[in-house]
MMTF fields as JSON, N, C-alpha, C and O atoms, coordinates in Angstrom:
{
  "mmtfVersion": "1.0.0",
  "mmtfProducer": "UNKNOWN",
  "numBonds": 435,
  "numAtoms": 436,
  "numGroups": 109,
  "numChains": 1,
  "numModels": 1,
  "chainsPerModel": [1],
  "groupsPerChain": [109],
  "chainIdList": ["A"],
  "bondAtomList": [4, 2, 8, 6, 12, 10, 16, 14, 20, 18, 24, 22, 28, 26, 32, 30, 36, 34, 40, 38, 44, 42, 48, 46, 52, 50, 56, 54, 60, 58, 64, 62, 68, 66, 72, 70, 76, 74, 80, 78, 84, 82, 88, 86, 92, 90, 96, 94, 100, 98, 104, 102, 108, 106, 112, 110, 116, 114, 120, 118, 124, 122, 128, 126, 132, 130, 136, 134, 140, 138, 144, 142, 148, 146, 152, 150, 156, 154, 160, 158, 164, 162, 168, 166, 172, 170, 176, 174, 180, 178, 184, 182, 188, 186, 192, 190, 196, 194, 200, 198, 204, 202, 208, 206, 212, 210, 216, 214, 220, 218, 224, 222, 228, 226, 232, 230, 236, 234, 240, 238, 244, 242, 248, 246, 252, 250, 256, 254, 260, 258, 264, 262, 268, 266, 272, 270, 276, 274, 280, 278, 284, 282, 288, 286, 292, 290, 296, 294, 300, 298, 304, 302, 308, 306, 312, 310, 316, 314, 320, 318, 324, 322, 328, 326, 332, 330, 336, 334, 340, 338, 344, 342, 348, 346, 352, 350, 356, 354, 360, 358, 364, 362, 368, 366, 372, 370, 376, 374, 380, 378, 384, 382, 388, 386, 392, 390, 396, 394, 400, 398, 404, 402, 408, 406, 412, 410, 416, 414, 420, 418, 424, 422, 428, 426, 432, 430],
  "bondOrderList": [1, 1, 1, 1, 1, 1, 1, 1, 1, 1, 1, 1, 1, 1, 1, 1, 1, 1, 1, 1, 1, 1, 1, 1, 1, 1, 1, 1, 1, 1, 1, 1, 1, 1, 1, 1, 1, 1, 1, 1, 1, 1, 1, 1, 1, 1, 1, 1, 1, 1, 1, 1, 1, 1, 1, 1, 1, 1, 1, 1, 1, 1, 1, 1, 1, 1, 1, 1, 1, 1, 1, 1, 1, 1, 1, 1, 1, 1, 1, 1, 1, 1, 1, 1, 1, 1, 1, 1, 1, 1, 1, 1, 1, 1, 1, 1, 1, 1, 1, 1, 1, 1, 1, 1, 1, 1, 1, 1],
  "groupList": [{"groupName": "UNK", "atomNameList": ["N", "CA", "C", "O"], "elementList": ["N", "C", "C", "O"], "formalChargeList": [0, 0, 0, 0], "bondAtomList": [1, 0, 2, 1, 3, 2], "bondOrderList": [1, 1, 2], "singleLetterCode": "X", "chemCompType": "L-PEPTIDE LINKING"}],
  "groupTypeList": [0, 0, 0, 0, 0, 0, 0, 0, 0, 0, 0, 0, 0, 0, 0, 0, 0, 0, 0, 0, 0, 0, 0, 0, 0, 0, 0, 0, 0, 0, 0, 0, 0, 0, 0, 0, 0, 0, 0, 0, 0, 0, 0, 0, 0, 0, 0, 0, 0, 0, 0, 0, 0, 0, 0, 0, 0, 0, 0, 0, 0, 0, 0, 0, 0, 0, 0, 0, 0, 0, 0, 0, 0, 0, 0, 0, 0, 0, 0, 0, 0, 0, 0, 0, 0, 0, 0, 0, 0, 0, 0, 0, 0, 0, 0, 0, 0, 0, 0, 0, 0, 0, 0, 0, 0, 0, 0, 0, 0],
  "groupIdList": [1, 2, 3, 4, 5, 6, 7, 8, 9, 10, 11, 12, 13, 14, 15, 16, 17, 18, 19, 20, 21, 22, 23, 24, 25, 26, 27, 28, 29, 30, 31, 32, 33, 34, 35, 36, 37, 38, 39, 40, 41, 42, 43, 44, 45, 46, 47, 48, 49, 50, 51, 52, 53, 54, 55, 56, 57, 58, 59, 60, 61, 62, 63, 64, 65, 66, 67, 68, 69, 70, 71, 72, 73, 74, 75, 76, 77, 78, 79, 80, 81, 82, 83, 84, 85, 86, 87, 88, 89, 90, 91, 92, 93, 94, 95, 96, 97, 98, 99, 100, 101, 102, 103, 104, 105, 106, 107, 108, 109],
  "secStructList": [7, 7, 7, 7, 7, 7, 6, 6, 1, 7, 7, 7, 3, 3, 3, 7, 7, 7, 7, 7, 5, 6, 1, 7, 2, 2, 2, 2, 2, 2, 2, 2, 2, 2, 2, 2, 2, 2, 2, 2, 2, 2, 7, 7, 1, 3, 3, 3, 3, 3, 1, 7, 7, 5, 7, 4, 4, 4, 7, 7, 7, 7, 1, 6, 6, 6, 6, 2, 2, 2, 2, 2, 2, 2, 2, 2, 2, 2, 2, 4, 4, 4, 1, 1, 7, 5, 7, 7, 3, 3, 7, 7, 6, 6, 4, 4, 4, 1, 1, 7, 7, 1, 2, 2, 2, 2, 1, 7, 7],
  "xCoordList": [8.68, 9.181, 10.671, 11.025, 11.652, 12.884, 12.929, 12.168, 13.958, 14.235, 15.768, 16.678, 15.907, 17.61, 18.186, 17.414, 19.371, 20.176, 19.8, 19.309, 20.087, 19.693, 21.209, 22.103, 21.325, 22.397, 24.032, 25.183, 23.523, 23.996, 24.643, 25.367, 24.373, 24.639, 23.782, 23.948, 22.819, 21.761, 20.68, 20.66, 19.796, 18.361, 18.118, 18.603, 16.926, 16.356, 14.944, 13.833, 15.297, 14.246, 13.186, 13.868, 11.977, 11.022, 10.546, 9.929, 10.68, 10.004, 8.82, 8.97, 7.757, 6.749, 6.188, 5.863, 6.173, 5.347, 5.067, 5.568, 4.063, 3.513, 2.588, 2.781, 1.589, 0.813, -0.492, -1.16, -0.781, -1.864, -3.468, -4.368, -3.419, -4.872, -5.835, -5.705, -7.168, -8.878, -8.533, -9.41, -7.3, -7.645, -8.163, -8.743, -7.955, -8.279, -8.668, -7.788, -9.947, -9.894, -8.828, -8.165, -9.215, -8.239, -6.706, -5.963, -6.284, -4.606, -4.375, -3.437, -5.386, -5.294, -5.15, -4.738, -5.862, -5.826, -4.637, -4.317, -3.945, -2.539, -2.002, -1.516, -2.129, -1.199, -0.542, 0.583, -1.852, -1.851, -1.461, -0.783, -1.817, -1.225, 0.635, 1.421, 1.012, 1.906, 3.097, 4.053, 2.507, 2.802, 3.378, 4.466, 1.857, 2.089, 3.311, 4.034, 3.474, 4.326, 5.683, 6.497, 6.011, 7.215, 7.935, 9.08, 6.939, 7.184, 7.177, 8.002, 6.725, 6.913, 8.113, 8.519, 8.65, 10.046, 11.497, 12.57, 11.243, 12.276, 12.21, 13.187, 10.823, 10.963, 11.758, 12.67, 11.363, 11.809, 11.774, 11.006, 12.548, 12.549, 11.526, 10.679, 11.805, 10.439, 9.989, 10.679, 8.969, 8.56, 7.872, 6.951, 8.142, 8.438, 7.12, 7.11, 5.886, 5.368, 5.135, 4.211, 6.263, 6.249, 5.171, 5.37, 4.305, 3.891, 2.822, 3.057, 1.864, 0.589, 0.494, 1.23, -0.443, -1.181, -2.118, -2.319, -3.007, -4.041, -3.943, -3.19, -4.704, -4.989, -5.854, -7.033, -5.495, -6.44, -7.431, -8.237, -7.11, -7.593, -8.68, -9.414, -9.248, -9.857, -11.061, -11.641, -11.464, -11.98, -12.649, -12.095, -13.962, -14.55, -15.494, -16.31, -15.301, -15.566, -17.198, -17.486, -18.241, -19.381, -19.935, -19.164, -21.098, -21.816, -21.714, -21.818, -21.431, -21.425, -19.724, -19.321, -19.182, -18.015, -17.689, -16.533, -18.619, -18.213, -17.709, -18.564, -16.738, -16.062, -14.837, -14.07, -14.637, -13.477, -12.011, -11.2, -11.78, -10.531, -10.085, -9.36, -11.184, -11.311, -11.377, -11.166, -11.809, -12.215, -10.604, -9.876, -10.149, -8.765, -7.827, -6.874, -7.719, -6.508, -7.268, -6.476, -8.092, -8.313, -8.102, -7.589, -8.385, -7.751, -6.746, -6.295, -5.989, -4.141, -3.823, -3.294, -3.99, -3.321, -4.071, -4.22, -4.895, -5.547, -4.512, -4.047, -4.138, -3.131, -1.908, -1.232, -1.514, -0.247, -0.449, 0.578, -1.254, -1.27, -1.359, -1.132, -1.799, -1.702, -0.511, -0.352, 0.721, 2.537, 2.547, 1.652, 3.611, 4.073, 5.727, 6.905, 5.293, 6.65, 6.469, 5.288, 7.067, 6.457, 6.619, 7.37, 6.156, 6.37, 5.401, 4.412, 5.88, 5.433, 4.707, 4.92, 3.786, 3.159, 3.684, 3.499, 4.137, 4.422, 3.686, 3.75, 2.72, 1.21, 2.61, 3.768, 1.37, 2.56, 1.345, 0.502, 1.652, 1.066, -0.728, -1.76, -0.505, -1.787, -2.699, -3.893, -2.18, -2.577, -3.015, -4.174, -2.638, -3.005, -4.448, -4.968, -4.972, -6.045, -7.329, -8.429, -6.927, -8.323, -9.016, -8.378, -10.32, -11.052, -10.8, -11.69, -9.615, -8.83, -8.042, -7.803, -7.687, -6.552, -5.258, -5.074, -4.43, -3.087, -3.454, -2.997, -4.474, -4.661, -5.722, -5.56, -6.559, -7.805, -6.836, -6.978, -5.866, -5.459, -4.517, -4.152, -3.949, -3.324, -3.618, -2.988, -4.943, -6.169, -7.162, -8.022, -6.511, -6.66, -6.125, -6.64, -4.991, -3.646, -3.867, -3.043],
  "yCoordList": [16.993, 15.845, 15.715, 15.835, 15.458, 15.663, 13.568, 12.796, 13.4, 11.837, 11.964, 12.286, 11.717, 11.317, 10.092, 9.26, 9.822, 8.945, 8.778, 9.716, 7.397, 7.458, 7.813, 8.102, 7.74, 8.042, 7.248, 7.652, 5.998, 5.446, 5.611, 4.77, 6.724, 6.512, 5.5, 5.22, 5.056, 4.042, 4.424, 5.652, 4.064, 4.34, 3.597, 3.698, 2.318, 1.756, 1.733, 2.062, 1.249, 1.215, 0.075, -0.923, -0.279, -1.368, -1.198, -0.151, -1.902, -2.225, -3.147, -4.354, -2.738, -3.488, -3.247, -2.184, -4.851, -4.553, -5.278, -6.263, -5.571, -6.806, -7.694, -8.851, -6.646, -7.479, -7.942, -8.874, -7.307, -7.871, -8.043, -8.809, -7.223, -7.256, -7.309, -7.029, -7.656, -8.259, -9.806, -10.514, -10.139, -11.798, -12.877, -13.904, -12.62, -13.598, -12.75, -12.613, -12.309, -11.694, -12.123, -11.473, -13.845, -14.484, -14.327, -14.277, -14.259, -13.771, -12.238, -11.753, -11.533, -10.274, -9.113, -7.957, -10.322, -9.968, -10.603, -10.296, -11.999, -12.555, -11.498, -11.068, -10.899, -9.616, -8.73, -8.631, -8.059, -6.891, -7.676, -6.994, -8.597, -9.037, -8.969, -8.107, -10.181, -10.127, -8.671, -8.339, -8.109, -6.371, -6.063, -5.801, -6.279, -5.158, -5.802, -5.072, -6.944, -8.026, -7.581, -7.352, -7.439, -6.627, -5.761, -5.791, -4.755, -3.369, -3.518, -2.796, -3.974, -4.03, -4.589, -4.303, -5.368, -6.067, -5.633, -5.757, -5.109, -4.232, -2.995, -2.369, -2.058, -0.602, 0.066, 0.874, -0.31, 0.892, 2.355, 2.923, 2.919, 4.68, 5.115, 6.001, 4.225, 4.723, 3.266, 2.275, 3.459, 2.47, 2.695, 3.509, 2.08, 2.155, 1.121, -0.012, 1.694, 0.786, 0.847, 1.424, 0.06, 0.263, -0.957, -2.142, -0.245, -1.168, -2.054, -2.429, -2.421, -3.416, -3.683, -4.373, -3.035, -2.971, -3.424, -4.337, -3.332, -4.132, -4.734, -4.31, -5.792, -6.591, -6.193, -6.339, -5.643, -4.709, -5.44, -4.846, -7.327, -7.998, -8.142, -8.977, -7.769, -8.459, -7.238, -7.217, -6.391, -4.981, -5.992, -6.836, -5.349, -5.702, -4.907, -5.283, -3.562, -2.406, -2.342, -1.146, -3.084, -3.439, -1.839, -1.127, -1.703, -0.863, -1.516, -0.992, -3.082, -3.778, -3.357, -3.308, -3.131, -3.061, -1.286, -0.916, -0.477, 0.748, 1.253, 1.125, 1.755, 1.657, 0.668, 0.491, -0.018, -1.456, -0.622, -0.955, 0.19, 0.989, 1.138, 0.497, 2.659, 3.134, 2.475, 2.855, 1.249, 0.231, -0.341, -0.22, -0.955, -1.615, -0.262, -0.623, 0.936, 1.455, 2.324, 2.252, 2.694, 3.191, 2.161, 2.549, 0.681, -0.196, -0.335, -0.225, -0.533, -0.35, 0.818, 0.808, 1.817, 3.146, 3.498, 4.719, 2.663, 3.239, 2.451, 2.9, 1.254, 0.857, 1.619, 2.08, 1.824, 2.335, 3.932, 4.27, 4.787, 6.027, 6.092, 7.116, 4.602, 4.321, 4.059, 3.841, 4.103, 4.006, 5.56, 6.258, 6.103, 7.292, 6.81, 6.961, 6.349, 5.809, 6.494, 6.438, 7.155, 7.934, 6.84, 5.866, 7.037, 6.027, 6.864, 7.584, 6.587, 6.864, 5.019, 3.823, 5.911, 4.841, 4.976, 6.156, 4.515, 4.605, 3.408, 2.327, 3.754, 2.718, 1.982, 2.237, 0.762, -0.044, -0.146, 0.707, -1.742, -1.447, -2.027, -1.652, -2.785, -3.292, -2.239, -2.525, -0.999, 0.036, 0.707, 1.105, 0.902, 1.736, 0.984, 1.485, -0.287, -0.842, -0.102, -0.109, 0.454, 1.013, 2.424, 3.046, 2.793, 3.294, 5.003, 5.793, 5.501, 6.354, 6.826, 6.119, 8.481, 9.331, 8.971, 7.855, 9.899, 9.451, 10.555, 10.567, 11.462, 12.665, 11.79, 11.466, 11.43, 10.309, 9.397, 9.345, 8.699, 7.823, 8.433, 7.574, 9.612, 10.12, 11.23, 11.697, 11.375, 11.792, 10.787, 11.11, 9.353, 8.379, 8.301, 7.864, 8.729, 8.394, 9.453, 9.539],
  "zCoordList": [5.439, 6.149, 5.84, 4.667, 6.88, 6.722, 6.952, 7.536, 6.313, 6.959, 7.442, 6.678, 8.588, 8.891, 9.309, 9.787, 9.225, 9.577, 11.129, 11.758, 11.769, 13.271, 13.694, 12.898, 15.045, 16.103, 15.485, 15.655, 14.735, 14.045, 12.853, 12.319, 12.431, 10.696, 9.742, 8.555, 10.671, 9.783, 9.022, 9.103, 8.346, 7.866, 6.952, 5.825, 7.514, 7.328, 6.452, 6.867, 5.107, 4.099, 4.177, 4.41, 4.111, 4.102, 2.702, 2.502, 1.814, 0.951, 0.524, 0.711, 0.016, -0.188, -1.68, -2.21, -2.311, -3.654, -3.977, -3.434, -5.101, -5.831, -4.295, -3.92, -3.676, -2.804, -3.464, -3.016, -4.444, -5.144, -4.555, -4.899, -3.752, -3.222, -3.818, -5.01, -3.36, -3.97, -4.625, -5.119, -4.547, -5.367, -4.295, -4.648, -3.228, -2.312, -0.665, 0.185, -0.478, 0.938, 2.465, 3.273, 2.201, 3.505, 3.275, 4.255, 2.192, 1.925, 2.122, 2.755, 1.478, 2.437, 3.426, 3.517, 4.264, 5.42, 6.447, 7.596, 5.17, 5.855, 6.097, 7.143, 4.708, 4.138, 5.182, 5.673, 5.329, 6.144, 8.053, 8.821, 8.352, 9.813, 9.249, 9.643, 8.203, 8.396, 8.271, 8.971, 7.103, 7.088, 8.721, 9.232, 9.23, 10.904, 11.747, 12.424, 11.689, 12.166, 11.735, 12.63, 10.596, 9.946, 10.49, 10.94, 10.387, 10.802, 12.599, 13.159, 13.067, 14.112, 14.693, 15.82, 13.921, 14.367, 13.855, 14.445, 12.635, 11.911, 12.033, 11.622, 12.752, 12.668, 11.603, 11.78, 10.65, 9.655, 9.786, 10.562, 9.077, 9.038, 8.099, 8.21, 7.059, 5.669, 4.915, 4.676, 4.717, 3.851, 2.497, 2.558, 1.105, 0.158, -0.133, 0.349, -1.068, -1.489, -2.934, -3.508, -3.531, -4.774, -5.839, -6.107, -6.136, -7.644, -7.087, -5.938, -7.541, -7.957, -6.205, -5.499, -5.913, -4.734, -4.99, -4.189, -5.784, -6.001, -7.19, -8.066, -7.331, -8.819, -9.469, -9.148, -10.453, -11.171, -12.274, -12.99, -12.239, -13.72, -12.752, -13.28, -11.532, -10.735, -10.704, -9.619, -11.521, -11.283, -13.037, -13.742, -13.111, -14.172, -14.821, -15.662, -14.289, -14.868, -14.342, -14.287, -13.981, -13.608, -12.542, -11.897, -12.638, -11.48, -10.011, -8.902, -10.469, -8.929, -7.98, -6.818, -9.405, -8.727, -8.515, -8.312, -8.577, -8.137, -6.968, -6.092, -6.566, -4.788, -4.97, -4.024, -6.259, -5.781, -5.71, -4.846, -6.406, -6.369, -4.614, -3.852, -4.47, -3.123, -1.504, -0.352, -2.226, -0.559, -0.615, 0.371, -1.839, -1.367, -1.167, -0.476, -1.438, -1.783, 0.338, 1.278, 0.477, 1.735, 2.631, 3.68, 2.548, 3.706, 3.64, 4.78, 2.956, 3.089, 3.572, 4.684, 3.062, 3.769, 4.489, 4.537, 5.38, 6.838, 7.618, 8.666, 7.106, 8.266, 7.868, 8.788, 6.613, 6.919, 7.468, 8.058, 7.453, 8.251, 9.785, 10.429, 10.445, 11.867, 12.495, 13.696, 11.212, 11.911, 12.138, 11.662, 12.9, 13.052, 11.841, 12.164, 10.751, 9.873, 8.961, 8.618, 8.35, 6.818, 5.548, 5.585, 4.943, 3.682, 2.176, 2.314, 1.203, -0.204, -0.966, -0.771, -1.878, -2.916, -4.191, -4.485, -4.939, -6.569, -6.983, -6.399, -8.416, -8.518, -9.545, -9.876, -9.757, -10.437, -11.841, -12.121, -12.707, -13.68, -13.567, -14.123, -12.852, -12.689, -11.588, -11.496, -10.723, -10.297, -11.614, -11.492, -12.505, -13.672, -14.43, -15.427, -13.77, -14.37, -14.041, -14.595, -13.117, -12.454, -13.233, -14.083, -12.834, -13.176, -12.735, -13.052, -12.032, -10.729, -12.196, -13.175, -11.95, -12.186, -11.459, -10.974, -11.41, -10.482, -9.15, -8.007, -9.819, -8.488, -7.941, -6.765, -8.421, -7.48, -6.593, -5.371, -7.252, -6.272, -5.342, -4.54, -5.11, -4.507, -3.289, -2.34, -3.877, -2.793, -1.614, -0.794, -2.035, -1.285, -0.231, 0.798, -0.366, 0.488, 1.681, 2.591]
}
């Protein structure tokens, strides 16, 4: 993947971090509308999702909770793989709570 400057000399970064997903489903899903809303109005070139994507104090190590990693980290990057926008993940610290390698979570993506 090459990234370039537009016609402009411009290129436009989106940053996203500290969304904290699983603490509240209905903020979540603010989340992700207002996300699409974003990007849709700023068209970014790349987007940057740095750090604590999910809330990791919210994982309780339980058999009930087997899948909690995989369900939040595959609904976020199902919407973000539906932009034609390229963008990167860097986990943050509460990403590191989980039960996931850095190759598990990167095999998510």
């Amino acid at each position: 993947m090459h990234l370039r400057l537009d016609n402009n000399n411009k290129f436009r970064i989106m940053q996203l971090t500290d969304l904290h997903f699983a603490e509240d489903r209905n903020r979540d899903l603010q989340t992700i509308s207002m996300i699409r809303e974003i990007i849709r109005k700023e068209d970014p070139d790349f987007i940057a999702i740095t750090g604590d994507l999910i809330s990791g104090q919210m994982y309780d190590y339980s058999d009930e909770e087997k899948g909690f990693w995989e369900h939040y980290y595959n609904e976020f990057f199902s919407v973000m793989n539906n932009y034609d926008i390229p963008w990167g993940f860097v986990p943050g610290f509460h990403d590191y709570e989980t039960n996931l390698t850095d190759d598990q979570m990167q095999e998510l993506i």
